[in-house]
Structures are given as C-alpha cells and as structure tokens.
N, C-alpha and C positions, 0 to 999 in steps of 0.2 A: 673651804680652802682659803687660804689669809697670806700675807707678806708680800714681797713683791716676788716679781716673775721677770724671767731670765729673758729682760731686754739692755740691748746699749745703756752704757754709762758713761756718760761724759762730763766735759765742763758744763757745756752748754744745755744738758737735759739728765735729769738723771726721775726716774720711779720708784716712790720711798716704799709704800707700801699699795697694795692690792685686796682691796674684800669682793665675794659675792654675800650681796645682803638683799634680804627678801624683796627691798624695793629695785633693787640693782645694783649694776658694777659700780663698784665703789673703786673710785684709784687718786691716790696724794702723788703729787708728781711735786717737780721743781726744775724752774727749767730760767734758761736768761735769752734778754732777744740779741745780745751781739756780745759778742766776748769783753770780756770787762765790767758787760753790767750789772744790774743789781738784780739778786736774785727774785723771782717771780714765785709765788707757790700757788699750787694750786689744788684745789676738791674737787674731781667730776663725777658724777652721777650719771650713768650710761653716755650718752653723747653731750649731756649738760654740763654747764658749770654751776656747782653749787655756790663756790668762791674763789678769787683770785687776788691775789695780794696786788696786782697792779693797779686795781682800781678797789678803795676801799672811804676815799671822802664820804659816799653817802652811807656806809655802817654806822662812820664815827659820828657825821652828824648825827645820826638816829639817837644818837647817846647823848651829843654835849645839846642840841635842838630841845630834846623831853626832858634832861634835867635842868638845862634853864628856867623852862615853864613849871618845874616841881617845885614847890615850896618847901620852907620845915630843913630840921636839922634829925640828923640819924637815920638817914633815910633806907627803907627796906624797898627794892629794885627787884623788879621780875627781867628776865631777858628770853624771848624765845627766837630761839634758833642760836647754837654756838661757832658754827663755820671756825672760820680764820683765828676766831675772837677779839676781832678788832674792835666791836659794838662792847664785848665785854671790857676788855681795856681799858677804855675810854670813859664807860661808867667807873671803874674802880677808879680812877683819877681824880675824880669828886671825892673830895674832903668830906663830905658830908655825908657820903654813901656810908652806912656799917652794916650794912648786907645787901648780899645780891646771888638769886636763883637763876642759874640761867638751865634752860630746860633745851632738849639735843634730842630728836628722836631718834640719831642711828647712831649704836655702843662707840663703835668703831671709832667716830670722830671724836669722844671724849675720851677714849684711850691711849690716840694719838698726842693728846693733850696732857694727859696724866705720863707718857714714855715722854715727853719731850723731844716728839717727832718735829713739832712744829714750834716757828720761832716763838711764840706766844705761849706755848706752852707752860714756862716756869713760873711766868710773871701770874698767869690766874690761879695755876695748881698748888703755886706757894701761896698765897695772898689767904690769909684766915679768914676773910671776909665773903670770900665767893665760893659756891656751891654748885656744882656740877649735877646735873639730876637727868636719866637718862629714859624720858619717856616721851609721850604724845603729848606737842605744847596743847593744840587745839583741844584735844578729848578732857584735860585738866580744865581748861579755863572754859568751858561748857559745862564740866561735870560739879558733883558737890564736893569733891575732894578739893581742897587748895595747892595751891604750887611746893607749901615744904609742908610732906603728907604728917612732920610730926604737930603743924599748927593747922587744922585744916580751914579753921575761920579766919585767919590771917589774911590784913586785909593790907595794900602794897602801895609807896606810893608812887608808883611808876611802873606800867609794863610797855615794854618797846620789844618788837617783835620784827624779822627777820630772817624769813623762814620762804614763803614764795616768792617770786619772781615782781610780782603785783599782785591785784584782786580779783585779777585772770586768768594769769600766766602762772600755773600752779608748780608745783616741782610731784607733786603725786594729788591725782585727782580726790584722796581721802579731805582733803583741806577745802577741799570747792564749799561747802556750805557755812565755812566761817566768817565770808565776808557779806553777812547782810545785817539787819535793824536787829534781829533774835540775837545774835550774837554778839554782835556788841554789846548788848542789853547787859548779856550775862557775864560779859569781860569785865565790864563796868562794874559788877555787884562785890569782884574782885579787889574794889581799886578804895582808899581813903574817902573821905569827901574832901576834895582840891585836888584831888593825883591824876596822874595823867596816863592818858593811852596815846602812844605812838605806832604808826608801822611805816616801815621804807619799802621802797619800790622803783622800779626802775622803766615801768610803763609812764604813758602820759597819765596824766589827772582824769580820773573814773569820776563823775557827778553823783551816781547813782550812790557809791558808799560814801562820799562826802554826802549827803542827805541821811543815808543808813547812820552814820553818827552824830548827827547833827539829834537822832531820835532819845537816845541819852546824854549827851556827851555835849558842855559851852565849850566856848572860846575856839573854835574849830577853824582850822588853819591849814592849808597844803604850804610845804617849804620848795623851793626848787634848790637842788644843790648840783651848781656844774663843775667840772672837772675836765682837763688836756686829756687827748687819748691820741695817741699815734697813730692811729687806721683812719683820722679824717681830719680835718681843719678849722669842724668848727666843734664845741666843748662839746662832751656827751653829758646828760644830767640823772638824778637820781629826783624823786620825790619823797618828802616825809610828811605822813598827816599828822596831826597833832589835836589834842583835844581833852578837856577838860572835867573830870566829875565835878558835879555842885554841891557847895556848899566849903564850907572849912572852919 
C-alpha cells in the first residue's frame, strides 16, 4: 500500500505521501508552526524522525566540515544516508566535486526525489554529477563490492555518512555493528590516501569510536555544530567526527 491516506489537508499540515516498508511506516508530511511560516518537511519512520527540514545546520556541515579537510581537485564523494538531501546539496556546491554517490536504503525516499515530491528534489535529480544508489550503505562499505557497483575498486575521496541517529541511537538495529575499530578499518580501505571519513550525530561525544578511528584513521576531530530551536533557550547541537586516511 503506498501514497497518502485520507487525512486533513490544510495550510497548516498536509501528508504528501505514505509507505509501509519492511523496516516500517514510512510517512513525508509538510506541515508549518503558525500561519505564515515557513514550510517544515518532514520523513518519519514509525514514531521517529528520519529528517526534518527545521533543523538541518548539522547535515550541511557534515558536508561543507569533510570537504574542507578534502584535498585535490575533481573530487569523487560517497554520501550515506539521502534524507531531505541537504548533506547532498551542500556537497554539490563544491566546485570541485565531479561526482558524488549518495547511497539510500529505503526506495521510496529516492523516488520521492526523482517525482519531485520534495524541495530538493530537482536540484540533485537534475545535476549530472550525483547519483542516487538505492541499497545497504553499511553492507557496501563492509563488503567487497564498492559504492558505484560499475567501479568496484573505486576508491573516494570523501565518505560522509548520515544515516543513524549517533553510534547508539540506531534508526534499525541492522547498523549496530558499524560503529567500531573493524569497521572503520574497512570504510577506510574505501577511501584515497588523504580522504576523509566523516559522520554526524546528534548525541553527545562517544570516546570509545573516537578511539575506534583514531585505529585507522589521522587528523581526528569531533566538531560541535549549534543551532536556535524553539522548544528551549539554549542552542541544540549536532556533532561531526572527522578524520583522515594517511598518506597523499
């Protein structure tokens, strides 16, 4: 069953579309918080939020933060996790970028994107440079297969990832074993020598995977990124680790 479902439609709230997907309810909504304002979109995931356009600073950092620390021109860009695609964006924005993978495990949100359900939509689905790939970020960047399955050795110089919550707070317990020393190992096998691995997060600062990358990976860096939210007074913040293959 797919589309939306015969709820209210208003100014103030309306339900673009509806999936049940194997992981769960999948629902795009759009909605405003007082008449006049700006429009809010949103992804949920059973009772989660995958993403919401209200708060999206720490996406974009994830993006303008990793390719800062990237080197090199023509740069080839992994993106996991597609949401809103604000993270996506934000890479294309770099002049320097001439491709970029962003890998989605559920159809639906890339379909969204390819109808131009969402604002963001024409801007990546037009763009020659970025590539929509609709599988398992984790199982790819573990496995022997690479991220664009027609180059499987293809090695990138930047993967920024965007996909759980933190390196706790999962959105599907399949991803729990991505965040240690093994793994990273193999993301890293992925990456240039000088490219970078990123990922955002919206818990506090975890030691234990700051040490986990610290096992491959120089130059390693947690960012704080805050941000105004209207449900309290003082900034809410994002985290982005950051960190470095050796060599160049």
């Amino acid at each position: 069953m797919s589309g939306a479902r015969c709820m209210p439609m208003t100014k103030m709230f309306q339900e673009i579309a509806w999936e049940q997907t194997p992981i769960g309810e999948l629902v795009l909504r759009r909605r405003k918080l007082h008449a006049g304002g700006d429009d809010i979109w949103e992804i949920k995931l059973n009772d989660g939020y995958l993403m919401s356009s209200q708060f999206v600073d720490g996406e974009i950092a994830l993006a303008d933060l990793g390719l800062a620390m990237t080197p090199g021109e023509s740069l080839d860009v992994v993106v996991g996790g597609l949401g809103l695609g604000y993270t996506a964006q934000a890479v294309l924005r770099d002049a320097r970028v001439e491709k970029l993978t962003v890998v989605e495990l559920i159809p639906e949100v890339i379909q969204w994107h390819r109808d131009h359900l969402l604002p963001l939509g024409a801007c990546l689905t037009d763009d020659p440079r970025c590539h929509l790939r609709q599988g398992d970020f984790f199982a790819v960047a573990l496995g022997p297969e690479g991220f664009d399955p027609r180059a499987a050795e293809q090695r990138h110089d930047a993967i920024l990832i965007d996909i759980d919550h933190s390196t706790t707070h999962f959105i599907d317990d399949a991803s729990a074993g991505f965040y240690n020393a093994a793994a990273i190992t193999a993301i890293t096998r992925k990456l240039k020598p000088g490219g970078v691995f990123a990922l955002w997060s919206t818990d506090a600062e975890a030691p234990d995977f700051v040490a986990a990358m610290r096992q491959s990976l120089i130059d390693v860096t947690v960012k704080r990124v805050e941000f105004a939210t209207p449900y309290r007074e003082q900034p809410a913040f994002n985290l982005i680790y950051l960190g470095r293959k050796a060599g160049l």
